[in-house]
Biopython code that builds the backbone (N, CA, C, O; Angstrom):
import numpy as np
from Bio.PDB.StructureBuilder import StructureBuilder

atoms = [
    (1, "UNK", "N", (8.327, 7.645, 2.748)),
    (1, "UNK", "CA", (9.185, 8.784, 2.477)),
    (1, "UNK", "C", (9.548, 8.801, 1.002)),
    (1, "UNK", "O", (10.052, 7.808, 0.479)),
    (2, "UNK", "N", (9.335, 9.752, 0.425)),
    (2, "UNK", "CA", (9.786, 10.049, -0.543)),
    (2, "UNK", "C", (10.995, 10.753, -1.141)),
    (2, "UNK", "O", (11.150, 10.816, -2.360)),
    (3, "UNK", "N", (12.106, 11.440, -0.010)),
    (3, "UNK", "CA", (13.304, 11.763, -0.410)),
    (3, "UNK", "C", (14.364, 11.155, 0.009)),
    (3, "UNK", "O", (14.542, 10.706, 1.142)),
    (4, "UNK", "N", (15.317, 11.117, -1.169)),
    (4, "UNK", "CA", (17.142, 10.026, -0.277)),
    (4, "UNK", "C", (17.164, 10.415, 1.282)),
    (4, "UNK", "O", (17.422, 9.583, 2.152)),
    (5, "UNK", "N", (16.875, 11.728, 1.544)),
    (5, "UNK", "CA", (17.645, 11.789, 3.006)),
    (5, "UNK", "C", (16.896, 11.357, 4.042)),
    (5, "UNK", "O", (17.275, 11.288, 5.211)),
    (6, "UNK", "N", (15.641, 11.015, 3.541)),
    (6, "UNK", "CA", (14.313, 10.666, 4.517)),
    (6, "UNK", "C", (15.190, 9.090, 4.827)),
    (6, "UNK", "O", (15.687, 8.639, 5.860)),
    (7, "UNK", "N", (15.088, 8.477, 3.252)),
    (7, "UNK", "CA", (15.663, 6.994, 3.597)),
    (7, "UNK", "C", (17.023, 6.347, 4.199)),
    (7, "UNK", "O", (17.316, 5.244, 4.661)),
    (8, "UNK", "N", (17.813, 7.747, 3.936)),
    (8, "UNK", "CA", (19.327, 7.428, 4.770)),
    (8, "UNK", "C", (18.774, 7.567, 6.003)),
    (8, "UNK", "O", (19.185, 6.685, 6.757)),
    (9, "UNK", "N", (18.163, 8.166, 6.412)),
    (9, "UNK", "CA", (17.952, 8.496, 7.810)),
    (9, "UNK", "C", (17.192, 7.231, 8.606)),
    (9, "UNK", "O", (17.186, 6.837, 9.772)),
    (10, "UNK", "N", (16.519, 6.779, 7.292)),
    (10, "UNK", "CA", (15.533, 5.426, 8.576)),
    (10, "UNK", "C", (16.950, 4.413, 8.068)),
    (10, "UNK", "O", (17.584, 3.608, 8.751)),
    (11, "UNK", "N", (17.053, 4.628, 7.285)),
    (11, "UNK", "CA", (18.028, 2.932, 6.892)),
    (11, "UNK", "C", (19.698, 3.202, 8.295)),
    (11, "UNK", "O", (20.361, 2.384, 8.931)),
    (12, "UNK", "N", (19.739, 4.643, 8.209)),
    (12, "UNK", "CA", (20.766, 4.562, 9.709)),
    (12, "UNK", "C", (20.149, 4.192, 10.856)),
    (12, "UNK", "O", (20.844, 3.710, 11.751)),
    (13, "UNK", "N", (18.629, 4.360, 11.056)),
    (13, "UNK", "CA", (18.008, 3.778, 12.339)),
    (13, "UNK", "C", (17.868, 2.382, 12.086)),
    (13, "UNK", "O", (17.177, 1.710, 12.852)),
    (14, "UNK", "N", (18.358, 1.935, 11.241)),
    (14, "UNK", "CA", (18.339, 0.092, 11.293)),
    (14, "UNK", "C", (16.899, -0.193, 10.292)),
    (14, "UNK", "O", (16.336, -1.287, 10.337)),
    (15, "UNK", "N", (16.365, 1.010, 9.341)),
    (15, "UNK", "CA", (15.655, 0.175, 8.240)),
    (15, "UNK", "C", (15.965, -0.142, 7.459)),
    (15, "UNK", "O", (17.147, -0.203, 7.123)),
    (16, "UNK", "N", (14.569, -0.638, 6.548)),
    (16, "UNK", "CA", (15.336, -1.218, 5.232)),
    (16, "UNK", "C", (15.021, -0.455, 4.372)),
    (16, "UNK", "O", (13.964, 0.073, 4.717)),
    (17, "UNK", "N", (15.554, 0.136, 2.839)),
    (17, "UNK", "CA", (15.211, 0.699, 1.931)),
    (17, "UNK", "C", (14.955, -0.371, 0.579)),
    (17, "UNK", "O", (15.737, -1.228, 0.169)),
    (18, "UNK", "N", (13.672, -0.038, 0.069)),
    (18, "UNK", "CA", (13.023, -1.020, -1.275)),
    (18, "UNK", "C", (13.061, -0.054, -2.686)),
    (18, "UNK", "O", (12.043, 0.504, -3.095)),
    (19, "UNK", "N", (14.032, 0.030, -3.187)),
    (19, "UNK", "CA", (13.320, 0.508, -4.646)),
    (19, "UNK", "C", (12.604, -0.245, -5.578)),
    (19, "UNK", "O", (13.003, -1.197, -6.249)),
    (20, "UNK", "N", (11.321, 0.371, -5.543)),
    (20, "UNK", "CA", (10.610, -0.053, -6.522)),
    (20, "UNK", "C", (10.384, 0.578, -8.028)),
    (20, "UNK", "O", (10.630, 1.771, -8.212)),
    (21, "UNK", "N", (10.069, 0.025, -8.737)),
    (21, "UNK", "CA", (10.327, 0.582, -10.441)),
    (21, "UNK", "C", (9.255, 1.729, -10.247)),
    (21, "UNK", "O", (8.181, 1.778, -9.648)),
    (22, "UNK", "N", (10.123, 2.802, -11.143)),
    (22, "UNK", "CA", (9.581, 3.488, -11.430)),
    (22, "UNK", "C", (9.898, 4.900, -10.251)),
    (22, "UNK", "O", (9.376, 5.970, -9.940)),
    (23, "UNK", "N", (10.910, 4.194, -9.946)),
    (23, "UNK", "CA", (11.692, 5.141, -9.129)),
    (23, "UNK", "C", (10.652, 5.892, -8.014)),
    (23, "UNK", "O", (10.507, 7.113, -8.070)),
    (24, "UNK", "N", (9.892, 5.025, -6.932)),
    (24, "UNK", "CA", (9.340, 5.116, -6.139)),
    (24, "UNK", "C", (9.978, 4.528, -4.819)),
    (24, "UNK", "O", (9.869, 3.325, -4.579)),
    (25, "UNK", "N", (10.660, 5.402, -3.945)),
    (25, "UNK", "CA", (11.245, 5.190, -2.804)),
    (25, "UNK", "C", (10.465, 4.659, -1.624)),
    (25, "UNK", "O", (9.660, 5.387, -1.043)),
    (26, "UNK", "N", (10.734, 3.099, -1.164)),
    (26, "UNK", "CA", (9.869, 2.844, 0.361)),
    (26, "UNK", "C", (10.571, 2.918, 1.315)),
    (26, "UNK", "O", (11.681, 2.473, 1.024)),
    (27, "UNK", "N", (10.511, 3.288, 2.433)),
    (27, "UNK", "CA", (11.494, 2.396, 3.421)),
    (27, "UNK", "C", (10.025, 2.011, 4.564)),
    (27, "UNK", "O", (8.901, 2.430, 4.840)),
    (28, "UNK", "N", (10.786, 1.170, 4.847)),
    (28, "UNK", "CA", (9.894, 0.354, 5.321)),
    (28, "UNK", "C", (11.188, -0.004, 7.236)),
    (28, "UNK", "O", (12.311, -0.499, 7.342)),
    (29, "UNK", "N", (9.885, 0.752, 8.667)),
    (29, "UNK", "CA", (10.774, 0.164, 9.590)),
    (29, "UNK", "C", (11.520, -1.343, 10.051)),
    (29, "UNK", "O", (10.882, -2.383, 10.209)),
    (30, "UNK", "N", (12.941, -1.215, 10.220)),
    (30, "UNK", "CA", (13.102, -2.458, 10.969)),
    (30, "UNK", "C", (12.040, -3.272, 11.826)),
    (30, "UNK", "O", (11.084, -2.612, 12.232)),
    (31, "UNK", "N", (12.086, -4.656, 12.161)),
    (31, "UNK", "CA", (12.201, -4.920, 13.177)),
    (31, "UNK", "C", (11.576, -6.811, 12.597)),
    (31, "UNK", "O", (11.629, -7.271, 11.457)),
    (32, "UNK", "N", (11.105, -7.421, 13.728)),
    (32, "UNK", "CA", (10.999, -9.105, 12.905)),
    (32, "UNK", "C", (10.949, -9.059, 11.831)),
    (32, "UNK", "O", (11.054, -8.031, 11.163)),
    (33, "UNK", "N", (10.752, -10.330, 11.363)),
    (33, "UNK", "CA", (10.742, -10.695, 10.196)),
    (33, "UNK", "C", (9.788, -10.015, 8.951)),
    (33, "UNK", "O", (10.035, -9.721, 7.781)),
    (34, "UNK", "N", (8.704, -9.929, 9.714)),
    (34, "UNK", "CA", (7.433, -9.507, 9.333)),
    (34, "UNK", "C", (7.612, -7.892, 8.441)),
    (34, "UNK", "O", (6.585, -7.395, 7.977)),
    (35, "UNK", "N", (8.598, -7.360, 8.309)),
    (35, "UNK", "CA", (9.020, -5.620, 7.808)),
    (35, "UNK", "C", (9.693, -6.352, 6.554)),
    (35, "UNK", "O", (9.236, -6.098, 5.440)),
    (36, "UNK", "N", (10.877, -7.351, 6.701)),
    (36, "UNK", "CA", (11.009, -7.428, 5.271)),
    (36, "UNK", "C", (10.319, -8.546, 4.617)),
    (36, "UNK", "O", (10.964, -8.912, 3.635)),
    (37, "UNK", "N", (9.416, -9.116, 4.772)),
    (37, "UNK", "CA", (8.468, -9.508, 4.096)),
    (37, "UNK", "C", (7.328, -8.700, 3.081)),
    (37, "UNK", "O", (7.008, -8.854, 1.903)),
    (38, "UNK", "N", (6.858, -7.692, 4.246)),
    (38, "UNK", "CA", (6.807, -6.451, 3.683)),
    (38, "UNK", "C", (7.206, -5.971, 2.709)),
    (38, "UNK", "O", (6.458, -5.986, 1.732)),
    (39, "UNK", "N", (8.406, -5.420, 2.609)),
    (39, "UNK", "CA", (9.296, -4.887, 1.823)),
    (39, "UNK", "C", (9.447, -6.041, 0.181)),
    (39, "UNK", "O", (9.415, -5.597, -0.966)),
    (40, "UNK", "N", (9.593, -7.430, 0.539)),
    (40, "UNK", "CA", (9.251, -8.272, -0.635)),
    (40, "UNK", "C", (8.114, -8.274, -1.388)),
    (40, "UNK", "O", (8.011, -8.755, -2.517)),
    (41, "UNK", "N", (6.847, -7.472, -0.449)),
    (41, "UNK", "CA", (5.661, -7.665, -1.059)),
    (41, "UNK", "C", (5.502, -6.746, -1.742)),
    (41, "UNK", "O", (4.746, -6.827, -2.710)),
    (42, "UNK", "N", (6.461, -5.102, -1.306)),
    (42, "UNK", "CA", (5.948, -4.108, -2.142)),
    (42, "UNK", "C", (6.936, -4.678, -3.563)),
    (42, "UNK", "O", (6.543, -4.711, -4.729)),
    (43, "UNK", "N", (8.266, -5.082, -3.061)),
    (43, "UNK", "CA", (8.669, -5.582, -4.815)),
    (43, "UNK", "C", (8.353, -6.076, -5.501)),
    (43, "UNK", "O", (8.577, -5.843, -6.689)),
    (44, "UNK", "N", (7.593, -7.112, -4.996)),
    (44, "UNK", "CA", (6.708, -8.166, -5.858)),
    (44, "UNK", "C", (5.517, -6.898, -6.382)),
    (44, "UNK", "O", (5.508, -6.534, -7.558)),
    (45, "UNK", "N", (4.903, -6.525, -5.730)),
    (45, "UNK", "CA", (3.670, -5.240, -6.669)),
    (45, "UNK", "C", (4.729, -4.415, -7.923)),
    (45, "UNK", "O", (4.467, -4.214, -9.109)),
    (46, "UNK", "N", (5.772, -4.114, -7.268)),
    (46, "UNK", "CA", (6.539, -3.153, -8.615)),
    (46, "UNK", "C", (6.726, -4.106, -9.646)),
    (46, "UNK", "O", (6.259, -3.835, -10.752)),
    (47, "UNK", "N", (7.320, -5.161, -9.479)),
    (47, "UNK", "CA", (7.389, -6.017, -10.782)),
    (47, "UNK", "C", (6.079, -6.361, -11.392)),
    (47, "UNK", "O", (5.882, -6.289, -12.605)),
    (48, "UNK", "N", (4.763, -6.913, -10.115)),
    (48, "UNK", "CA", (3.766, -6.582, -11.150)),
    (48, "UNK", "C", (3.287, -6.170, -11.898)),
    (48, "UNK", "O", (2.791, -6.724, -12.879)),
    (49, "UNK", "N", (3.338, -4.099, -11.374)),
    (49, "UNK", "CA", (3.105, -3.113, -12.168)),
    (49, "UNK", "C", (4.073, -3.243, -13.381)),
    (49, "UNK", "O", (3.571, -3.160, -14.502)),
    (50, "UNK", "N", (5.589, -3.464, -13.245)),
    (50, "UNK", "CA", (6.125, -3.802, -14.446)),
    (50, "UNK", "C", (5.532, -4.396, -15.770)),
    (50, "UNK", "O", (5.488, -3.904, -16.897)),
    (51, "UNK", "N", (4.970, -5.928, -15.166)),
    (51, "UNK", "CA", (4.797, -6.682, -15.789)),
    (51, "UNK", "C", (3.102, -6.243, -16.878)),
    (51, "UNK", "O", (2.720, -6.896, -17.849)),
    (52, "UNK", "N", (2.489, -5.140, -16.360)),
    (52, "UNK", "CA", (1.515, -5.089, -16.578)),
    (52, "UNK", "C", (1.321, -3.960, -17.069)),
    (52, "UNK", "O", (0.187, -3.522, -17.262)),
    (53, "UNK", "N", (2.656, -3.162, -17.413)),
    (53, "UNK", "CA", (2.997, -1.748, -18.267)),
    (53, "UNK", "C", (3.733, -3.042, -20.244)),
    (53, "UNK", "O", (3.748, -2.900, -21.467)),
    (54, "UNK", "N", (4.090, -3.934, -19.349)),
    (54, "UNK", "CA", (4.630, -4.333, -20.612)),
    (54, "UNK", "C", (3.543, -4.803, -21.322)),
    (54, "UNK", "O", (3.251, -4.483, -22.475)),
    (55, "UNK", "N", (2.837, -5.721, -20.463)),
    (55, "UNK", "CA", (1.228, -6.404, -21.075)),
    (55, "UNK", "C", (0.483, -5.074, -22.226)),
    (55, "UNK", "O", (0.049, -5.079, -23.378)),
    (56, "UNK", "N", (0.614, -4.283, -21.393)),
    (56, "UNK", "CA", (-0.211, -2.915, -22.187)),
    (56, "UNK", "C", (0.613, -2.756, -23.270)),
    (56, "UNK", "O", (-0.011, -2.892, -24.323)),
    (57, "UNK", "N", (2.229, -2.428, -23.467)),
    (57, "UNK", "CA", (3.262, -2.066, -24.648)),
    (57, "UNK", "C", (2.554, -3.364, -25.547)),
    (57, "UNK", "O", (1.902, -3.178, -26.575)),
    (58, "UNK", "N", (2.751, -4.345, -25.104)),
    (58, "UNK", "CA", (2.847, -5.760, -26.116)),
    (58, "UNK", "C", (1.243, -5.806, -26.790)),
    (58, "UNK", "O", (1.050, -6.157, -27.954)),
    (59, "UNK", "N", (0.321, -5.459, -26.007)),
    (59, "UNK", "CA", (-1.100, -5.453, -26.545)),
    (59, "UNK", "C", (-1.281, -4.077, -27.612)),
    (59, "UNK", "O", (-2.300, -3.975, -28.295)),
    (60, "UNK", "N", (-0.230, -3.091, -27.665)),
    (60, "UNK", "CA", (-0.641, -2.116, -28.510)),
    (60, "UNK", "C", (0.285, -2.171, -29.501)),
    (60, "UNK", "O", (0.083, -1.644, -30.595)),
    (61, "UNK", "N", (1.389, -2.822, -29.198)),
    (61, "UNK", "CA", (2.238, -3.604, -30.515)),
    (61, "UNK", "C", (1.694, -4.468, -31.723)),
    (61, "UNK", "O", (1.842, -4.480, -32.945)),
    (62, "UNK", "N", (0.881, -5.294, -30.627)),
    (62, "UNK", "CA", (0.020, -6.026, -31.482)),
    (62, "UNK", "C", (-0.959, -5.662, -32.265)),
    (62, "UNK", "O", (-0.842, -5.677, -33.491)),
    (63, "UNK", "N", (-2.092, -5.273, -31.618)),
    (63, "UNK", "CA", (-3.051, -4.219, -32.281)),
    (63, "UNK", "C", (-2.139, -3.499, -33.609)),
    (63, "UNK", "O", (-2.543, -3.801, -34.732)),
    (64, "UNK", "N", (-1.220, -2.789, -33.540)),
    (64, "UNK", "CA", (-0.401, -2.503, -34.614)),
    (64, "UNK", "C", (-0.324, -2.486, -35.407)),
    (64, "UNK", "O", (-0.536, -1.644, -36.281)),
    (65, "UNK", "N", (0.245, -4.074, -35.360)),
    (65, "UNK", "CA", (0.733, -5.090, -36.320)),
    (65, "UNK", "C", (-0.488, -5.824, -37.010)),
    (65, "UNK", "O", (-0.438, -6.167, -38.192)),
    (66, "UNK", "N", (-1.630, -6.052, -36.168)),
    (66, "UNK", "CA", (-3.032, -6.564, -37.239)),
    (66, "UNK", "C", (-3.960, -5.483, -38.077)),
    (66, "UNK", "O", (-4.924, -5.729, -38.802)),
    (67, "UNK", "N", (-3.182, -3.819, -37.650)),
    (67, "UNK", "CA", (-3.721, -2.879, -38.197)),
    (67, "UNK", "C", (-3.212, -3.170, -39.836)),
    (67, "UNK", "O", (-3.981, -3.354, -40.779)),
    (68, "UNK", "N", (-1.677, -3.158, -39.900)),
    (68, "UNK", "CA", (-0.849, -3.508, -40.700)),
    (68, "UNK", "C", (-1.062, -4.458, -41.670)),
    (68, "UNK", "O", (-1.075, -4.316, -42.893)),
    (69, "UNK", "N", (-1.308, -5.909, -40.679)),
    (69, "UNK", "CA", (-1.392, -7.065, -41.691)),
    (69, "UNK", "C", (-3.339, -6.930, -42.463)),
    (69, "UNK", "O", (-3.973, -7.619, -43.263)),
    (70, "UNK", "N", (-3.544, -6.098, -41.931)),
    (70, "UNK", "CA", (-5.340, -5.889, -42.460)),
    (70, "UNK", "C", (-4.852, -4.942, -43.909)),
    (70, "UNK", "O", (-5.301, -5.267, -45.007)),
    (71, "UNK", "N", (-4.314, -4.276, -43.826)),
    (71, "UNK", "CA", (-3.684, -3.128, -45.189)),
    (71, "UNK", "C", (-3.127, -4.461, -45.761)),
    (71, "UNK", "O", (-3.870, -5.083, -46.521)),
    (72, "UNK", "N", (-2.239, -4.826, -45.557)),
    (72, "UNK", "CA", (-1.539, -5.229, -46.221)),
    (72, "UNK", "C", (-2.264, -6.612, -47.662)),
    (72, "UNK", "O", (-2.061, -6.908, -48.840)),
    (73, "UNK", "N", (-3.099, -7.010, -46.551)),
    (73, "UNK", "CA", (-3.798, -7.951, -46.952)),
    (73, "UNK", "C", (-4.827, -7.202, -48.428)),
    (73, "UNK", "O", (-4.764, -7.650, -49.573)),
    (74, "UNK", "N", (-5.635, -6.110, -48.036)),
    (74, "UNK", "CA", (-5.921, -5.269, -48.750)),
    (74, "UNK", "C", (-5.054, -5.114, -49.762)),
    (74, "UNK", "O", (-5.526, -5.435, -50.853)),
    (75, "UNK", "N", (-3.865, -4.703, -49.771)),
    (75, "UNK", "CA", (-3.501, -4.276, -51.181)),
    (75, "UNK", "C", (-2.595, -5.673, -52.084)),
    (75, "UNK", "O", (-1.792, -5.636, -53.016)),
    (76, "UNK", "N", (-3.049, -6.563, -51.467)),
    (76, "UNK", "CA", (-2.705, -7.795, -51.845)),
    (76, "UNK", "C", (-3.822, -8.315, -52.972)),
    (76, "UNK", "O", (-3.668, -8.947, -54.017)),
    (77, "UNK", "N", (-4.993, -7.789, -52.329)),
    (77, "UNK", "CA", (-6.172, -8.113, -52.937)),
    (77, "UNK", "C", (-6.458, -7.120, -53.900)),
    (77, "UNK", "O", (-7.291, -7.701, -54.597)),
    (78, "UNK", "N", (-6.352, -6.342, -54.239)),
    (78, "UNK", "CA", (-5.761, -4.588, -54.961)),
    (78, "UNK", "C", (-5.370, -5.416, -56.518)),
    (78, "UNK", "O", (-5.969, -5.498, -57.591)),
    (79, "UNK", "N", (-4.156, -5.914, -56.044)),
    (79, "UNK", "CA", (-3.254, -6.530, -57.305)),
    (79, "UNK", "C", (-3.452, -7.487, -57.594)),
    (79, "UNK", "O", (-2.960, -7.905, -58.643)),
    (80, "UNK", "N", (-4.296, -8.323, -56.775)),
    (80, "UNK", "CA", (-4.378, -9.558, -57.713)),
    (80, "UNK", "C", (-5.949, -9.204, -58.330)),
    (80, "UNK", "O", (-6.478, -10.142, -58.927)),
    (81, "UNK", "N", (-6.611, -8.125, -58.248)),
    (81, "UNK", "CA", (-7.434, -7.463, -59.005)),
    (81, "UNK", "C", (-6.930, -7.267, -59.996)),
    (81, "UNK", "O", (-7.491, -7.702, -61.002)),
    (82, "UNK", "N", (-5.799, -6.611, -60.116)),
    (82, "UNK", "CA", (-5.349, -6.018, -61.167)),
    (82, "UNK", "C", (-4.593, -6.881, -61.878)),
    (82, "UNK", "O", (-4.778, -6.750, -63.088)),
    (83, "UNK", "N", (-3.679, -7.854, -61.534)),
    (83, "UNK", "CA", (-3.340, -8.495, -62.067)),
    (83, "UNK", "C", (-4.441, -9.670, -63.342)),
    (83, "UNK", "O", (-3.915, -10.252, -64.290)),
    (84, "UNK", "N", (-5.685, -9.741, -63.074)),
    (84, "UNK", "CA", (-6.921, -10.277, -63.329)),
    (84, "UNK", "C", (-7.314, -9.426, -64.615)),
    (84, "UNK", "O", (-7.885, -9.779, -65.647)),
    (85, "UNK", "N", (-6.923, -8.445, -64.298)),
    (85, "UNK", "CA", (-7.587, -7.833, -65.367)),
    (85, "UNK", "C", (-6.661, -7.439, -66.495)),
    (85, "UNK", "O", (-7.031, -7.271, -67.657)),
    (86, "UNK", "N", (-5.112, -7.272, -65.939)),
    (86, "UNK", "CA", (-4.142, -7.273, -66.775)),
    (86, "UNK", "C", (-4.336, -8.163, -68.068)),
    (86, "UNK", "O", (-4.554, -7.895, -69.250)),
    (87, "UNK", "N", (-4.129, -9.590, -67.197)),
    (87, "UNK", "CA", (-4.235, -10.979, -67.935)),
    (87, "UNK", "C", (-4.978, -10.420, -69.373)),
    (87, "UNK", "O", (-4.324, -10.008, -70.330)),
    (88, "UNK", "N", (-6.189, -10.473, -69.344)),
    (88, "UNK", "CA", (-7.552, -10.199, -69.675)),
    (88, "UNK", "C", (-7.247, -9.550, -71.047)),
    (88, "UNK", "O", (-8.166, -9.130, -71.749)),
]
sb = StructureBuilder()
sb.init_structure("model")
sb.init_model(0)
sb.init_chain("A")
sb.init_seg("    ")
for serial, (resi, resn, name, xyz) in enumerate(atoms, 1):
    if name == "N":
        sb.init_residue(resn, " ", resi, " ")
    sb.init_atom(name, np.array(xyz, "f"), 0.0, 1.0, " ", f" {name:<3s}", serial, name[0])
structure = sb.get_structure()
């Protein structure tokens, strides 16, 4: 189910409701053990997916930053050109 009133409605029949990131509503029916295990497994996938939206942020941070330190390095090498020839 995808709307609050879907999930008030099972969680008053005795389910359980899981938010998972990214603001994706489960409910998942009562009953043994075996439903909220369930329900742990879809949290454990949302934190995965978490974990693997950040992997992507942190890998294009990086990339970035060696775009950066590649210039930088470049105009490092720029001036001590110039500095070479200053001398001179």
């Amino acid at each position: 189910m995808e709307d609050a009133d879907g999930a008030v409605a099972e969680l008053a029949k005795g389910g359980v409701v899981v938010q998972v990131p990214g603001s994706l509503l489960v409910v998942v029916a009562a009953g043994a053990g075996r439903d909220r295990q369930c329900a742990e497994r879809l949290t454990l996938q949302g934190v995965r997916e978490a974990e693997r939206a950040e992997l992507e942020r942190l890998r294009r941070e990086m990339s970035e930053k060696d775009t950066r330190i590649r210039e930088l390095e470049m105009e490092r090498d720029v001036l001590k050109r110039c500095m070479v020839l200053w001398a001179k």
